[in-house]
Structures are given as structure tokens and as C-alpha cells.
C-alpha positions in Angstrom: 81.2 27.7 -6.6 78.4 28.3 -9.1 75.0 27.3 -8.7 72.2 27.1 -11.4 68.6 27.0 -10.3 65.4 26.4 -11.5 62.4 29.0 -11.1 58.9 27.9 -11.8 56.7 30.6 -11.8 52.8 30.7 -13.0 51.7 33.6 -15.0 54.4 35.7 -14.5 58.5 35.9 -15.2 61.0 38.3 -14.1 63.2 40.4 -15.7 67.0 41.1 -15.1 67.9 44.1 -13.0 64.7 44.8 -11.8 62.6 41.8 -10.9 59.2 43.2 -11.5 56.3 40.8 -12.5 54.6 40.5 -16.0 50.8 39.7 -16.6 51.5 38.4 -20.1 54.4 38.3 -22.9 54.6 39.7 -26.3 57.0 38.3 -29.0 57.8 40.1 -31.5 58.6 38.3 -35.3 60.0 40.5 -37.8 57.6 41.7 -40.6 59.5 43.5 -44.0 59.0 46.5 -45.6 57.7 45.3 -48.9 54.8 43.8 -46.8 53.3 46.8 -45.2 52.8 48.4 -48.3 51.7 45.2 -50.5 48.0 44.3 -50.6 48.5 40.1 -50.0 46.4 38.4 -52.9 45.8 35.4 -50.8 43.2 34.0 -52.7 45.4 33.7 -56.0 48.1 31.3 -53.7 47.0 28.3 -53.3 47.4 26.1 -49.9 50.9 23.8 -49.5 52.4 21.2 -47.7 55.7 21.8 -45.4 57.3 19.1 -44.0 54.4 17.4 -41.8 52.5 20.5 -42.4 49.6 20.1 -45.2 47.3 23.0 -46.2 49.1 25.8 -44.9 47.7 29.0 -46.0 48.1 32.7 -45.5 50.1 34.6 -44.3 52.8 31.7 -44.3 54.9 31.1 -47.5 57.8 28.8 -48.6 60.6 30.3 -49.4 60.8 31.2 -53.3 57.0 31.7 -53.4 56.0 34.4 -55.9 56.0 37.9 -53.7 52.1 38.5 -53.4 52.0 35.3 -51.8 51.9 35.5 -48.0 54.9 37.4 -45.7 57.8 37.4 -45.9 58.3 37.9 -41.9 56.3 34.0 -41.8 58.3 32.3 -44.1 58.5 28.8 -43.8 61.6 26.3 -44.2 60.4 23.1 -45.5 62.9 20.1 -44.8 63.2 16.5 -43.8 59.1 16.1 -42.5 59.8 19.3 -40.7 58.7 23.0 -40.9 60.5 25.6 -39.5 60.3 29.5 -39.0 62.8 32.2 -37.7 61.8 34.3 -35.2 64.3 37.3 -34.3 67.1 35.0 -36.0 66.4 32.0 -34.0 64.9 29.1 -35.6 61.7 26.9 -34.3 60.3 24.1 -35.3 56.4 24.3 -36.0 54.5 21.4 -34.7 51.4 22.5 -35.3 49.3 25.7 -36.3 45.3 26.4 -36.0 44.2 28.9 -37.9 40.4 28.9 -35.5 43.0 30.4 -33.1 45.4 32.1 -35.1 48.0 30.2 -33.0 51.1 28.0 -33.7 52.8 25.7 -31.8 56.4 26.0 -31.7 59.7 24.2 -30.5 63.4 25.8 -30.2 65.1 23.6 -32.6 68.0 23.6 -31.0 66.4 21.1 -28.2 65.5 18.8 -31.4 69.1 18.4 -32.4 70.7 18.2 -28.8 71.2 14.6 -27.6 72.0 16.0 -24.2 69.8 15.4 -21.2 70.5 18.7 -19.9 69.5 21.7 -21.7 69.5 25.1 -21.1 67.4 26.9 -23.5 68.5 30.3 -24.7 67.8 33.7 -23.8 64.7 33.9 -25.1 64.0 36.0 -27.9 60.4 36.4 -26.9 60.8 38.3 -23.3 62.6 41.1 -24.6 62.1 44.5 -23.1 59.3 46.2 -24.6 60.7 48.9 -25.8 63.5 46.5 -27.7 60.5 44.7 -29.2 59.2 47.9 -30.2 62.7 48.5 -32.1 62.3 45.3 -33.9 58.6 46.1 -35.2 58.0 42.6 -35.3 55.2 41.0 -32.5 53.7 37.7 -31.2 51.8 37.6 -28.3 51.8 33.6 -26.2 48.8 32.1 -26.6 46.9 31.7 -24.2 47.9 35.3 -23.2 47.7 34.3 -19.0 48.1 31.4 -16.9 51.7 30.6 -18.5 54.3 28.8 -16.6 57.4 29.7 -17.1 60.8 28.2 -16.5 63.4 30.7 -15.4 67.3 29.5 -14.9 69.5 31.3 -12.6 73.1 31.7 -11.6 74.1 32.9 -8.2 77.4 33.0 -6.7 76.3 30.6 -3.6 73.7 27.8 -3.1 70.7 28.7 -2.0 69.5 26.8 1.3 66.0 26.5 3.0 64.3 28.2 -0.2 60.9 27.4 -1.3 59.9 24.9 -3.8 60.4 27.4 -6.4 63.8 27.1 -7.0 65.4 23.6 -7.5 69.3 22.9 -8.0 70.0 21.9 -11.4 73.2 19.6 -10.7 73.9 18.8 -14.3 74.3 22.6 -15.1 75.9 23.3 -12.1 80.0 23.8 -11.8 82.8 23.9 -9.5 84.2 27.2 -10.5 83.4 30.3 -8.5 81.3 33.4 -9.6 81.8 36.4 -7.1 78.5 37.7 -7.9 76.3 40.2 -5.1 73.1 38.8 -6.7 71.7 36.2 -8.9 71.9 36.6 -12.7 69.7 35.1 -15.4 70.4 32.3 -17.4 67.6 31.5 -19.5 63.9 31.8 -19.2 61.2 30.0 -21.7 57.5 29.3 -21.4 56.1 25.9 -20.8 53.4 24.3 -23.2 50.7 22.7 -21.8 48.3 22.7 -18.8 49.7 20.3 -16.3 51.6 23.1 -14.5 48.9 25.7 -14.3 48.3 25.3 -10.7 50.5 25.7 -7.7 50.3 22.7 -5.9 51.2 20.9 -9.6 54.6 22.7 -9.4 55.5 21.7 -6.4 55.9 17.9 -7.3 58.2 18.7 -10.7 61.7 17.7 -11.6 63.9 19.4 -13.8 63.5 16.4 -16.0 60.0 17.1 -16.5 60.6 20.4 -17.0 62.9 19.7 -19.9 60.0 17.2 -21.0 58.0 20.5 -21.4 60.3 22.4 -23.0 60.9 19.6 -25.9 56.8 19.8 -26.7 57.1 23.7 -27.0 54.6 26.7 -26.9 52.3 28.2 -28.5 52.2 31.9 -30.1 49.8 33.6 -31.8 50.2 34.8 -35.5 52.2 38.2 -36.1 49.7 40.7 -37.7 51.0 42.8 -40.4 49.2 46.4 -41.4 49.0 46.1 -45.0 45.4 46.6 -47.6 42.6 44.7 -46.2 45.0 42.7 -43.7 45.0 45.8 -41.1 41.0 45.4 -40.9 41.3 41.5 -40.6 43.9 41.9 -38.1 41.7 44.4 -35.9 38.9 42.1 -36.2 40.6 39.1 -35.1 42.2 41.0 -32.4 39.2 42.0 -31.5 37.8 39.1 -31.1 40.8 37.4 -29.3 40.3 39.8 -26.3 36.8 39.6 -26.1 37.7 35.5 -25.7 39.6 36.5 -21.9 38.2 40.5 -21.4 35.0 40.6 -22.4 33.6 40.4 -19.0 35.9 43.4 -17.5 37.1 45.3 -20.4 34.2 47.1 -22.2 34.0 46.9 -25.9 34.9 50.3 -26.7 38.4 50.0 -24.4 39.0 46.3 -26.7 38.8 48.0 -29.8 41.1 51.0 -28.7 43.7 48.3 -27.7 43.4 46.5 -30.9 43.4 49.4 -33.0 47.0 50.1 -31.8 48.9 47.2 -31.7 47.3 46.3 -35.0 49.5 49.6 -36.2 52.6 48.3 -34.5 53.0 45.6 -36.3 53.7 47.6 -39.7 57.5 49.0 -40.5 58.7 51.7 -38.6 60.2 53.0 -41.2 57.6 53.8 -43.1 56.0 56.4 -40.3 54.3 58.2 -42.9 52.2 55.4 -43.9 51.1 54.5 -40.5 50.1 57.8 -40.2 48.2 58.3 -43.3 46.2 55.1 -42.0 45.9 56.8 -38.5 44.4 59.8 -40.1 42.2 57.5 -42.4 40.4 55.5 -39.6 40.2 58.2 -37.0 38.1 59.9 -40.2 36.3 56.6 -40.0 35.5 56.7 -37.1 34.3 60.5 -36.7 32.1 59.7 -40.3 30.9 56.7 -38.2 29.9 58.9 -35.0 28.5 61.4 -37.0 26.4 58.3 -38.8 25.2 57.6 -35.9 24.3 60.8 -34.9 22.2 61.7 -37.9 20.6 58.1 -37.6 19.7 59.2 -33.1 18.6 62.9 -35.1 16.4 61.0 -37.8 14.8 58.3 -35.6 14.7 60.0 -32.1 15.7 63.9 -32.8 13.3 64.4 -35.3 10.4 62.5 -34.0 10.5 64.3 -30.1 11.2 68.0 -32.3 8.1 67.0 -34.1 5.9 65.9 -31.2 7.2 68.9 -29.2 5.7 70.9 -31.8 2.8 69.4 -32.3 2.3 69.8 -28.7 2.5 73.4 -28.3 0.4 74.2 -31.7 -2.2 71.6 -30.0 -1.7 73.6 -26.5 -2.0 77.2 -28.5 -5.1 75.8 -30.1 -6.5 75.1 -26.7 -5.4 78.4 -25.0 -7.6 80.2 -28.3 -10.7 77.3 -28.1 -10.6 77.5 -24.3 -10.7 81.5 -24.0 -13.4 81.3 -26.9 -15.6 79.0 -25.1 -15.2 81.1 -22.1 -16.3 83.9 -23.5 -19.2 82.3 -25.8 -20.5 80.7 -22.1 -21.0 84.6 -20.9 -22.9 85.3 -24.2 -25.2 82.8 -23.9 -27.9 84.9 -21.7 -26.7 88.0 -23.0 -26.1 87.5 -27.2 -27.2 85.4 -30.2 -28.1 81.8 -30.6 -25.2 79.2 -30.7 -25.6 76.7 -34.0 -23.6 73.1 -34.1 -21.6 72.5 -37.3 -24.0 70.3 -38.7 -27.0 72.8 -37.9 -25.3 75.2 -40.6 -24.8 72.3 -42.7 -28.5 71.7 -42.8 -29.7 75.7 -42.7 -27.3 76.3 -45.7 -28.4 73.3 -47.4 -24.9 71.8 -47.3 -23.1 75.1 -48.3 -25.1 75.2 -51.8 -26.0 79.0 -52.2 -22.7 80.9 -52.8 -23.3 84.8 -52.1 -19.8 86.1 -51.8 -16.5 85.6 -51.0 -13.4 87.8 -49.4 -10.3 87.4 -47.4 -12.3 86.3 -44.4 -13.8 83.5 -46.0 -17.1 82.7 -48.0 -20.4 83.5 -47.4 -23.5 81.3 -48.2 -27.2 81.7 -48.1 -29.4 79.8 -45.2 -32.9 79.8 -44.2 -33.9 79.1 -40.4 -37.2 77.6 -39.4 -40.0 80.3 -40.0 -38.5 80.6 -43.8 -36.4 83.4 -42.1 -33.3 84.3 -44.6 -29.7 84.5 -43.4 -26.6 85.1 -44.3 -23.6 82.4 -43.0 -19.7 83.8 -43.3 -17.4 80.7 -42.8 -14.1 81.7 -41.2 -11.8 80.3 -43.4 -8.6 78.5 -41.4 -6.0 81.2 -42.4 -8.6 83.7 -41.0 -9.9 82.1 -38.2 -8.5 83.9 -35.6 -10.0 83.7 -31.9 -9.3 87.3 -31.0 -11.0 88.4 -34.1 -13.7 86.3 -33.5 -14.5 87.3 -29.9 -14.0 90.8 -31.5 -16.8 90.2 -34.1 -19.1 88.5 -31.9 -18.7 90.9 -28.5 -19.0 94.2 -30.5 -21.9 93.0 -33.2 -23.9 90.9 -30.7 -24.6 93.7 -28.5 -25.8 95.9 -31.3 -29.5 96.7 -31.9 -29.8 99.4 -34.5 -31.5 100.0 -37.6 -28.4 100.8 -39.6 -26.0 97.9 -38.3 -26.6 94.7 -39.5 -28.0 91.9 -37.2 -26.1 89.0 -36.3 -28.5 86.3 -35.4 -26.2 83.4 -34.1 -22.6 82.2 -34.5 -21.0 78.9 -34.3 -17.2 77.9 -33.1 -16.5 73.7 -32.9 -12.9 73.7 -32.0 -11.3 75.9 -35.2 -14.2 75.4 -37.4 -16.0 78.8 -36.6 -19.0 80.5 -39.0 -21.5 84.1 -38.4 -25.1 84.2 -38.9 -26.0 87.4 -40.4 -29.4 88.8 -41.3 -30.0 88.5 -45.7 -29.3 91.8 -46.9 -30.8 90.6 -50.4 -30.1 93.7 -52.3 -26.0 93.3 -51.4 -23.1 95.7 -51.1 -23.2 99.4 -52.0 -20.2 98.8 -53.9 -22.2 97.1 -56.9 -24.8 100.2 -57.1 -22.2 103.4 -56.8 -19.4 101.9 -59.2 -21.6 100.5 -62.1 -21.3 102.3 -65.3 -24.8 104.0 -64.7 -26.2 105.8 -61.6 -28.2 103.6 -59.7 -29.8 106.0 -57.2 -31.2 109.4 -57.0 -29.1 112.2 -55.1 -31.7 112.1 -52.6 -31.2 108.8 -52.3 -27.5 108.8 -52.1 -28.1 111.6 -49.5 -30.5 108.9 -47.4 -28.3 105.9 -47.6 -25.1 108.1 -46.7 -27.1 109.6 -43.6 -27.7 106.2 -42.8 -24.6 105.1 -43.1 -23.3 108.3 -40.6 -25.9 107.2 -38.0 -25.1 103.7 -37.8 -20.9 104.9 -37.3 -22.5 107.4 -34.5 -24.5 104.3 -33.1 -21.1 102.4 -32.8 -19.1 105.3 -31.1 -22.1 106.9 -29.0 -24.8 104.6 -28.5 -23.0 101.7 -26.5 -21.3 101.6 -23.1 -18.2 100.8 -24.9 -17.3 102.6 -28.0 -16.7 100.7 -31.1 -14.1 101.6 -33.4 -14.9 99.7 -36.8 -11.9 100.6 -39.0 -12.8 99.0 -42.3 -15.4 101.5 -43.5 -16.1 101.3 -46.6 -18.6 100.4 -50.0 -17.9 96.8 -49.6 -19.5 96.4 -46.4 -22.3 98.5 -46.5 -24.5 95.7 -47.2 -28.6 97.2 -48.3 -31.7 95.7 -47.2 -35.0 95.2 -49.8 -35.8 98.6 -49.2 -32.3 100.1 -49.6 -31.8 100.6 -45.9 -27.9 100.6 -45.2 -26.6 98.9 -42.5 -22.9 98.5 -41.3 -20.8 95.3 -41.4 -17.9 93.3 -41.0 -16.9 93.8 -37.8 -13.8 91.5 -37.7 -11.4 94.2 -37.2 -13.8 96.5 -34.9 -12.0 97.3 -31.1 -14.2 98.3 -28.1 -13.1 101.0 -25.6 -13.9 103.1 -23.1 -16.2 105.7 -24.4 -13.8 108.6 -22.2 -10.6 107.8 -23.8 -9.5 110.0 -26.5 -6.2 107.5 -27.3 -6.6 104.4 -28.5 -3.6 102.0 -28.3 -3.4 99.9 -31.3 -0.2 97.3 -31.9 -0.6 96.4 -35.7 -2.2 98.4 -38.7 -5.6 97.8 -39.6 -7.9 98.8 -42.6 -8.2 98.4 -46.2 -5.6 100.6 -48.3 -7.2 103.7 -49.5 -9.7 104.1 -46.4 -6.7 103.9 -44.3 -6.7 107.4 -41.7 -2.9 108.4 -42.1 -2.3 108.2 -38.1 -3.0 104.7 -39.0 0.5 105.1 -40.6 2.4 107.7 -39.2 1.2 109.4 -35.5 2.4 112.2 -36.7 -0.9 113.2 -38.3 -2.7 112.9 -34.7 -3.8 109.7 -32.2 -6.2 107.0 -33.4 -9.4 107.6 -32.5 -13.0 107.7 -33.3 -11.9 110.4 -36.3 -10.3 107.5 -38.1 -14.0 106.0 -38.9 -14.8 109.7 -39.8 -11.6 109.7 -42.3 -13.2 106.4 -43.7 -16.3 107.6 -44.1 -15.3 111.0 -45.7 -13.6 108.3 -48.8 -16.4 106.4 -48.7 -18.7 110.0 -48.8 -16.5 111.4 -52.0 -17.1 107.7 -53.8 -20.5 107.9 -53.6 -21.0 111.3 -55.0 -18.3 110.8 -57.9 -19.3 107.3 -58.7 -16.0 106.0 -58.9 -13.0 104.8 -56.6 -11.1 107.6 -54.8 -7.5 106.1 -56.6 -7.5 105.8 -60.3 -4.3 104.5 -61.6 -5.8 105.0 -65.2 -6.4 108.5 -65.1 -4.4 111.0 -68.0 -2.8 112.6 -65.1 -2.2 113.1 -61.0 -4.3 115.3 -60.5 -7.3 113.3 -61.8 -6.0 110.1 -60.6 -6.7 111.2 -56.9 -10.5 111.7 -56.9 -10.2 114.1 -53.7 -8.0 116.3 -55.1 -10.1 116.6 -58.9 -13.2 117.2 -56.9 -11.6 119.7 -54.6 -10.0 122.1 -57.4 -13.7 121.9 -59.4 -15.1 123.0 -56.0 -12.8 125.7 -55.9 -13.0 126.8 -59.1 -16.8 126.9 -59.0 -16.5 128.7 -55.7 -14.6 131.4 -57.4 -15.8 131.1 -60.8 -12.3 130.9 -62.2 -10.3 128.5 -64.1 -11.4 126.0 -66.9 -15.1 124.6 -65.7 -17.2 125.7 -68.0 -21.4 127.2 -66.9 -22.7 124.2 -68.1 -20.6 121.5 -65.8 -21.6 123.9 -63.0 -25.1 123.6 -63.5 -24.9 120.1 -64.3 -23.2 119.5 -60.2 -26.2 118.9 -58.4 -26.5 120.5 -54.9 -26.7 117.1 -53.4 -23.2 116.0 -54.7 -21.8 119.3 -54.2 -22.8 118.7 -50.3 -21.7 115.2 -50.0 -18.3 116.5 -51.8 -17.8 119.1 -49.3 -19.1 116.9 -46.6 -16.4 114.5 -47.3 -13.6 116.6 -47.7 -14.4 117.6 -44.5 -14.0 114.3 -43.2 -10.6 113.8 -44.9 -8.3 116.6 -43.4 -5.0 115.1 -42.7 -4.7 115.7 -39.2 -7.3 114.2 -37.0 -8.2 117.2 -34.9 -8.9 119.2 -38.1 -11.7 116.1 -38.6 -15.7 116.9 -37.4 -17.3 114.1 -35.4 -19.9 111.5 -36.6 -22.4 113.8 -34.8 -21.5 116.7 -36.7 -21.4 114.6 -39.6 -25.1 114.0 -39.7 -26.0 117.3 -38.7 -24.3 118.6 -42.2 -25.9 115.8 -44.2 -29.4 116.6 -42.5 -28.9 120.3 -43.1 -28.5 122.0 -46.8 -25.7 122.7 -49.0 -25.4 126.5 -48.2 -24.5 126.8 -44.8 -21.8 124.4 -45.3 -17.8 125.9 -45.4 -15.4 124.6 -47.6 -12.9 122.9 -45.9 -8.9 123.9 -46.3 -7.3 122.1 -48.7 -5.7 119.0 -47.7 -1.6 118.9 -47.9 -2.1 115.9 -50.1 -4.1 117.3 -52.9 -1.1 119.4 -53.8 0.3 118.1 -57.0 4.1 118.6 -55.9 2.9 116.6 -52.7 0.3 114.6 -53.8 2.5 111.7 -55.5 4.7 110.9 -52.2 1.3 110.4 -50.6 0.0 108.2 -53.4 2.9 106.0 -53.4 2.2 105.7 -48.9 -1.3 104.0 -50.1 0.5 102.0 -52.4 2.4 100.3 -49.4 0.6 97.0 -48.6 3.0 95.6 -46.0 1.5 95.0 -42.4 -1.7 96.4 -43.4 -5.6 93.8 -43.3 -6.7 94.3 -46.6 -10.4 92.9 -47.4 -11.2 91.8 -50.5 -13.8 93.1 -52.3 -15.7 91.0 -54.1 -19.4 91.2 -55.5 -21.9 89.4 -53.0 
């Protein structure tokens, strides 16, 4: 005997073979060829009417509609107040379709036409196994996608006694023939419309009669999507937003879009892979341009804004470290140096920066006048030279200084990196204005004086403090000359102090002006820096002074006048020995004053350091006359064959402090 039951289950069906529970069903409808590769101009088809059906609209079409209008896969038959649609060669009546929801509600047709009180709906197309569906590239998914009851009809080869209220007898289905079956097979199985069977203790009180009740109002499905133009992004969006309608509390965003994103693809025809593909490729481009979007917008607003504070932050803590170790040190000076002037005390004492005297790579130097109608000079750092070290260096070395032939510094000023010297007026200037005009401003016994000045100011610097101070940027420009013509020694920006025992002095960066520059200020080759690279300095300075003219002449006719050392050391030489071209009267025009500070100076500029005389010995040979004094050997450079390899060296400007010099 065969017996047909009746299953009612609630959210879930089983399958054949293996009984295993489903969640939710997808329904595949068939979608063409010609409409995953056709952009749908919806807006140029107008709405319809099918059967009781009015203002149907996209994707659904009657059949001999023009091609661009709707799918074919939704194709509707319009007949006798009725529309219907196939789905996997079935047909089903549409009742009903809401396009809020993207759902229609659908009938099987075939319970429409039967007259019979007992039905048995088909096998139903809609509960395939997935990976059929997936063969059929066609999809609809129930709507709602859980809490579906579903009617499942069984044969088994015996009745089935003292069985839940699950499975009722269906007596009308039911025969007298036998089936020798080990197990029960499946009939039929279809959803259930509605929502007076979504609870258990509903199902326990229904007939098969009611059931078939249910079946003969339908279900609902949702719309196929199809992956075709601007349809594939409508579909994702709508997917989207269907999910979010059940998920969005447990399913993040990010996982509802992958989902979407994917079945949205599997609605399109299989067999045109390549196309899928190409659209797989396109979005995942999308959405790395839309990471990296996003990235550059984080980099712009938040990035950039942090890397800018963050520097901002260590320039303002630099600042501080510099401002805090040059208040420290200005705190010690207090008792000890020169007077400390406010910003605005300048401002007033310089009359508001009116009297420009000068200007060089430091900065700019104005005239002031303290209370007691006392004269000063101010040198304003300017920001590019406003260094703290150098400051401290200027201020530690010249503040301690009390003699004759060094210049004064009165008081100083340092707000933050605003920072200015107070010098005493040397109102005659630089030497460099009286030794390079175009007439002889001085008398050699003047030039004599001032150099011997000069000599025991440098001595002062490297014998007459506890510290030794190295100046290294001797030279005309700053000489600077009181109103009788007194010289005095200044700039002391690049000036180091050290011990007065060492005979090494440890430098890490080249300082000087180029053509003062001692050459183991270049290459230690030529000896350690020491005390003896003043003396080299002085030695130019020495040679300028007696010739009247810079010691590098790039206009000369030839080499050997273009370095001044070497002219005035083969005239020397020649008048030594009374050979060569110098004629009696350019001897007797060489006054024995110039002749002395010519010797004197080449003295001072022997190539190696230990060939060099001290500062002490330098002012014993300008106090003493001219004919004790030696001539010195001949230095490598005034060679002519080794002179212009050494010209181009003072030529190199790379690395090197060069001061302006500029008239004061």
C-alpha cells in the first residue's frame, strides 16, 4: 500500500537523498544572451497593461515588444484578464507585482485550470539543487527570504503511525497499490503564501484543504537581476539594499556588499565568461581607485595635517633647545659681560633702524646713540644668519675682550630668534675703503702703525686670554678704524676659543673668506689648524696693504701678475739679486716700509704651517727695520707651472663662510 503525506515545515524544506535543512531558497528564471550584453533603454518603453496588470514597467515586456524594451527572461503572456510568465518552462500566473519590493506574486497555473480538489503541485522548479540552478544562470530568490512555510508531499511504502503533527495522511492522493520502497520519496514540495502559518502552534491546527487554499493564492519571488549596462549597478544597489532590510543588524556592510556583488554577476549568461570577467576586472579597479580615493582624501585631511604639526613641532622644539641654551648662557654673562638691550630698546637707540652703515652676509648694521650721546654700532643678525652657536661664539669670545686694538662690544640683545650686537662707532670704517681706493690714503709709516696694530690685537686674541681665540676671518673688511685711525679687530662670528696648550684644533666645517683661507683649512696636508692660520690671514691681509690692491686679480695680462704674492715675490727677488727686468728707478721708488711689510707677509704665507712665524714674532719684525729681515723661501704656489692648480682651489666656494664685503 502507498501512502502520501503531508510535511509542513517553517523556514526550511528538505531535499531528496540527503535531508539536510535550508535557511532560504533561490529560484532561478532564465535570462538570454542578447540581454547581458544589451544596455535596456527603459525610459524610451513606455508602461502597459497585461491582463489585470496595468502599468507594468521594466524589466517585464509583452511578447513582440521592440528588443531594447525590457527582458526577454520576464516576458509576459497577456491573455483572458490574466498575465503569465515562464519560469524554467513552467508557467505561473502573476497576481500581483510591487516594484517598492521588487517582488511578484505568483500562482502555478496549473492549480487555476484543475477542477480537482486534490492537487499535487509539481516538482518544483524553484528548489533545485544549487549547483543545477547555477547551470541554468537564471535566479529568483522567495521573498521574504526566511520564515517560509513550505508544503512538502511524500510517498513511503507504509503508513506512518504515532508521528507528529507534521505529517498528515492525504487520503485523496493516497492508493491501494504497493510501493516496496526502504525510505520515503518526494513527491512534491512548494512554498506557502502568506503569514497565517508562520508559527508553530498555527500548523498544528491545518488540513490539507487549507493547505491547498494556500497553494491556490501563491508566493511571492523577488525580480531576477540581469548584468547588463547600468542594470548590474541598479541590481547591486537594490540587492544591497534588500539585505540590509533582514542583515543589517548581524551582517556588516562591507560583508552585504561582497554578497551582492556576486550574485549580481550570476545572473548574467554563462556563456559569455569573458564578459563577466571583463566586468569583474572593471569593478575590482573600482574599487581599488575607490580605496586609493580614500586614502589620498585620510593622507590630505589627516596625513598631511599630523606630518605638518609634527614638523612644526620639532622646528618649534629646535628653536627652544637654541633659545634655551642661549638664555643659559646669556644668564652667566650677566655679572661677567655687556649690557643686555630689549628689542624695542634698539628700536629707540637706533631711531627705528634709520642710519644704515653697512651691510654683509651676517646682516645689516645701523647707527645708534645711547644715553650720554655715546655712538654705537648695532649689527642685526639676519634670520638666515642667526645662528645660536655663532652667537654664543661672538658674544663669549668678544665680551671678555678689553684691548686697545679689538673692538668693544658694549651690549647685545637675543628675544627668541630676533638677536642684534652693540658695537662701539668706529666712524672712520673699514680698512678696506682706504687701502683699495685708487689713491694712497696713508703714509708707509702709517700703514706700518695700523698693521702693527692690527698684529697686536691677533696676539691679544691668541696670548692675552685664558682661552685662546682663533678668529679666522682676518681680513680688510673687518678692520674697522677709530677717529684717530686706531685699528681694532672684528667680527667675531666665526672666532672658536681653546685651550691656550693645545697645538690641534679640531674643526668639523670650513671657515673663512676665500682668498684669506690657510690651505690646512682645505687640505691637512699642508699642517693642523692652529693659531698660524690667523698668521696665514694676516700675511694676505699684510701683502694688500703694501700693494694697494687685492691679492687675486682675475684682470691681470697674465698669471703671474694675477696672484699679487707671487708678482711681489719675483720683484723682491730680482731686486735682491739685481737681475732680471726691474729697472733702478722702480727700485728706488719701493719704499723700505713696503719692502718690509712685503717680506713680512710672505713670511706669514708659507704653505705649510710650521714654516709660518707666530703673532709674537710677527710684531717683533714689524717693530724692527727692514734689514735684518730674511727673505722667506718661495712658496710652491708662486711657481707659474703650479700656481694655476692653486688658483683654481681658491676658486672653490663650496662648504666654505664667505663674508661679504661691503663698504660701511
Amino acid at each position: 500500500m502507498s501512502f502520501v503525506h503531508l510535511v509542513l515545515t517553517c523556514a526550511l524544506f528538505f531535499e531528496p537523498g540527503n535531508c539536510d535543512s535550508w535557511c532560504s531558497a533561490l529560484l532561478y528564471c532564465h535570462a538570454n544572451a542578447a540581454g547581458g550584453r544589451r544596455h535596456h533603454r527603459r525610459h524610451d518603453c513606455p508602461p502597459f497593461t497585461c491582463g489585470h496588470l496595468s502599468d507594468v514597467s521594466f524589466p517585464f515586456r509583452r511578447r513582440g515588444d521592440p528588443p531594447e524594451c525590457g527582458v526577454q527572461s520576464y516576458e509576459l503572456t497577456c491573455a483572458d484578464d490574466k498575465a503569465t510568465i515562464q519560469i524554467d518552462k513552467e508557467t505561473y500566473s502573476v497576481s500581483d507585482i510591487n516594484y517598492g519590493d521588487s517582488t511578484l506574486w505568483v500562482v502555478d497555473a496549473s492549480f487555476l485550470d484543475s477542477r480537482s480538489s486534490c492537487l499535487l503541485p509539481r516538482w518544483n522548479p524553484l528548489l533545485r539543487d544549487p549547483r543545477l540552478q547555477a547551470k541554468s544562470h537564471h535566479i529568483i530568490e522567495l521573498a521574504p527570504p526566511v520564515g517560509v512555510t513550505w508544503a512538502s508531499f511524500v510517498n513511503c511504502s507504509q503508513e506512518i503511525r504515532n508521528s507528529s503533527w507534521m505529517y498528515m495522511p492525504v487520503a485523496c492522493l493516497s492508493t491501494s497499490r504497493s510501493f516496496v520502497y526502504p525510505s520515503c520519496g518526494y513527491l512534491a514540495t512548494t512554498p506557502l503564501g502568506g503569514s497565517k502559518l508562520n508559527s508553530t502552534s498555527a500548523l498544528q491546527n491545518v488540513s490539507y484543504q487549507d493547505v491547498v487554499k494556500l497553494m491556490m493564492t501563491g508566493f511571492a519571488v523577488r525580480f531576477p537581476f540581469t548584468v547588463s549596462g547600468w542594470n548590474f549597478k541598479e541590481c547591486l544597489a537594490l540587492s544591497i539594499r534588500q539585505r540590509r532590510k533582514g542583515s543589517k543588524e548581524r551582517v556588516s556592510n562591507i560583508a552585504i556588499i561582497d554578497f551582492s556583488f556576486w550574485s549580481c554577476f550570476l545572473l548574467g549568461d554563462r556563456s559569455h565568461d569573458n564578459l563577466i570577467y571583463m566586468y569583474m576586472v572593471v569593478d575590482t579597479v573600482s574599487i581599488a581607485l575607490l580605496i586609493l580615493k580614500w586614502t589620498a582624501v585620510l593622507c590630505r585631511f589627516v596625513l598631511a595635517p599630523l606630518a605638518v604639526f609634527i614638523f612644526l613641532a620639532h622646528k618649534y622644539w629646535r628653536n627652544k633647545i637654541t633659545i634655551d641654551a642661549v638664555e643659559k648662557f646669556l644668564q652667566m654673562q650677566l655679572t661677567l659681560g655687556p649690557t643686555r638691550y630689549a628689542y624695542t630698546d634698539l628700536t629707540a637707540i637706533t631711531g627705528h633702524f634709520g642710519e644704515k652703515l653697512g651691510q654683509g652676509g651676517y646682516g645689516s648694521v645701523y647707527k645708534g646713540v645711547l644715553p650720554g650721546y655715546v655712538n654705537v654700532a648695532v649689527k642685526v643678525l639676519g634670520n638666515s644668519n642667526c645662528n645660536g652657536e655663532e652667537f654664543i661664539s661672538e658674544v663669549s669670545t668678544i665680551g671678555r675682550i678689553h684691548h686697545v686694538n679689538v673692538v668693544c662690544l658694549v651690549g647685545f640683545c637675543s628675544e627668541e630668534m630676533r638677536r642684534a650686537l652693540v658695537y662701539e662707532y668706529m666712524p672712520r670704517g673699514s680698512l678696506d675703503k682706504y687701502i683699495f681706493s685708487s689713491k694712497r690714503s696713508f703714509s708707509w709709516d702709517k700703514l706700518n702703525e695700523i698693521a702693527l696694530g692690527i698684529a697686536r690685537g691677533i696676539n691679544y686674541l691668541h696670548q692675552g686670554c685664558d682661552m685662546q681665540i682663533l678668529h679666522f676671518d682676518i681680513k680688510p673688511h673687518n678692520i674697522l678704524l677709530d677717529d684717530n685711525f686706531v685699528p681694532k679687530v672684528a667680527d667675531f662670528g666665526l672666532a672658536k676659543l681653546y685651550p691656550r696648550d693645545n697645538s690641534f684644533v679640531p674643526l668639523n666645517a670650513l671657515r673663512g673668506t676665500i682668498g684669506y683661507i690657510a690651505p690646512e683649512m682645505i687640505s691637512r696636508s699642508f699642517g693642523v689648524i692652529s693659531s698660524k692660520s690667523d698668521v696665514y690671514s694676516f700675511g694676505m691681509l699684510l701683502l694688500e696693504m703694501a700693494g694697494g690692491r687685492r691679492n687675486s686679480d682675475m684682470r691681470a695680462d697674465n698669471s703671474s701678475q694675477a696672484y699679487y704674492p707671487s708678482w711681489v715675490y719675483d720683484r723682491l727677488i730680482e731686486q735682491q739679486v739685481g737681475v732680471g727686468e726691474i729697472s733702478a728707478a722702480t727700485v728706488a721708488n719701493m719704499h723700505e716700509l713696503e719692502r718690509k711689510l712685503c717680506i713680512i707677509g710672505l713670511h706669514c704665507i708659507q704653505m705649510k704651517s710650521h714654516d709660518r712665524p707666530t703673532m709674537s714674532e710677527v710684531i717683533e719684525m714689524l717693530e724692527g727695520g727692514v734689514v735684518g729681515l730674511q727673505m722667506p723661501p718661495r712658496p710652491f704656489f708662486c711657481d707659474d707651472e703650479s700656481m694655476s692648480p692653486m688658483m683654481d682651489s681658491y676658486q672653490f666656494s663650496s662648504g666654505l663662510t664667505e663674508i661679504l664685503e661691503e663698504d660701511e
